[in-house]
C-alpha positions in Angstrom: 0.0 0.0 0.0 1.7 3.3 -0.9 1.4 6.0 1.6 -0.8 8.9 0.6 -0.2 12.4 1.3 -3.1 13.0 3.8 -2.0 9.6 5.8 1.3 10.5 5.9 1.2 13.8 7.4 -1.6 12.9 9.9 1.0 9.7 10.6 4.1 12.4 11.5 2.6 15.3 12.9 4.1 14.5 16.0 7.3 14.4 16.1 9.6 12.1 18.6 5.9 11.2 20.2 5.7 7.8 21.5 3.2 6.2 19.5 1.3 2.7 19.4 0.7 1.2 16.2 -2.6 -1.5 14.8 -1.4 -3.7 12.5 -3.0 -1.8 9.8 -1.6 1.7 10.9 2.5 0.0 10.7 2.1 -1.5 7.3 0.6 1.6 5.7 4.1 3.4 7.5 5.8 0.4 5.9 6.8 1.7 2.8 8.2 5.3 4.3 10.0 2.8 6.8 11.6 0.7 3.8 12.7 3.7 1.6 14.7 5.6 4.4 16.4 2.5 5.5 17.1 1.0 1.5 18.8 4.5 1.0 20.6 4.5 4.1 21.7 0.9 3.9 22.9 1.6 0.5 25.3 4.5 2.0 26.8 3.1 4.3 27.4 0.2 2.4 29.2 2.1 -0.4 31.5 4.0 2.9 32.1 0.5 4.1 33.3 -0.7 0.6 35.7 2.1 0.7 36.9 2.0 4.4 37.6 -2.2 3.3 40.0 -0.9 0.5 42.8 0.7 3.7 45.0 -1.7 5.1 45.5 0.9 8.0 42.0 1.9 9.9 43.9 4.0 11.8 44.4 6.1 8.8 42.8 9.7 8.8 41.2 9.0 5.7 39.7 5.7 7.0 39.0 7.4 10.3 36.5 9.9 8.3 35.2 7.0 6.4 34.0 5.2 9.6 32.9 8.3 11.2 30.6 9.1 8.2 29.3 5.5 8.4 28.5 6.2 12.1 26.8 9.5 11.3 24.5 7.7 8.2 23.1 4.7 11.3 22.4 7.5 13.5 20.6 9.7 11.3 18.5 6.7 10.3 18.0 6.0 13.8 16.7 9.4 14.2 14.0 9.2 11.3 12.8 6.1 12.3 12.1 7.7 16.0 10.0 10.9 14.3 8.0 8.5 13.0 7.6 6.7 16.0 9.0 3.8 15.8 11.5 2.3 18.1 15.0 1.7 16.4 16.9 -1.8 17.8 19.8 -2.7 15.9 20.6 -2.0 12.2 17.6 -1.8 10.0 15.7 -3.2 12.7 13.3 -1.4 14.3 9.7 -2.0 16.0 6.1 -0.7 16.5 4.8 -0.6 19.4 1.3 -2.0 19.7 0.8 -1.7 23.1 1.3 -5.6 24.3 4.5 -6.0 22.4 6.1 -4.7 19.4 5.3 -5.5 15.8 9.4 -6.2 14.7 10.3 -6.1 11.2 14.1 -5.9 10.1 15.5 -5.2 6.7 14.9 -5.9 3.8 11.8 -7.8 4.7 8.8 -6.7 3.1 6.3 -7.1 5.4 5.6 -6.8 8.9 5.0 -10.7 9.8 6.7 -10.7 13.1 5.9 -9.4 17.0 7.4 -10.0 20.3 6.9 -9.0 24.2 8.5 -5.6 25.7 10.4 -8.0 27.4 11.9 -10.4 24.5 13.9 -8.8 21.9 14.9 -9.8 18.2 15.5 -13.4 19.4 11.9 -13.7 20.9 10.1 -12.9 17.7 7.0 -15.0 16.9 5.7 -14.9 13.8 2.2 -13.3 13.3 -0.9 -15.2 12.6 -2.3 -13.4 10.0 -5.8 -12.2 10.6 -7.6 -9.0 9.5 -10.6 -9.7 12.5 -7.4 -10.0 15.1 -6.4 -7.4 16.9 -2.7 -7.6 18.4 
């Protein structure tokens, strides 16, 4: 489903506000979720080709290199908390739902996966589809 312009304005009007998330509401976000995180995946990737081609990582040059890849995660990390989500690793993130977390991780492309507030990426269960379910 691709975000229209009404949803995702009335999706991001607050900023940095702790939000819980229906099923529904987190895959129409989706999209918005796998665009940031495609384009910042592909940066840093490119910085790490780079930083790989210096023997010496102690070299200034590499030094930048790996501060730049820092600054890209963090900046992702950032976006993904205006929009309300909760980043947990690298290209992971989750949605809070209010008993748990819908979890999705890149590049998957769907949300098919929850866990507790108290499990993390390794507790994940995977989500029994249905549309008459609320989580």
């Amino acid at each position: 489903m691709v975000l229209g312009h009404k949803n995702f304005v009335s999706t991001v009007f607050a900023i940095n506000k702790k939000k819980l998330f229906t099923l529904e509401e987190a895959n129409e976000l989706l999209p918005l979720v796998i665009k940031l995180t495609e384009e910042s995946s592909r940066q840093v990737k490119k910085l790490i080709n780079q930083l790989e081609a210096f023997p010496d990582k102690k070299n200034q040059k590499a030094q930048e290199l790996e501060e730049q890849v820092n600054k890209y995660i963090e900046l992702w990390q950032t976006k993904i908390e205006k929009l309300g989500l909760r980043p947990k690793g690298l290209w992971l993130c989750d949605f809070d739902n209010g008993g748990g977390y819908f979890c999705w991780k890149y590049p998957e492309s769907q949300i098919t996966f929850f866990h507790g507030y108290n499990e993390g990426f390794s507790g994940r269960k995977k989500l029994a589809i249905d549309s008459h379910v609320t989580i």
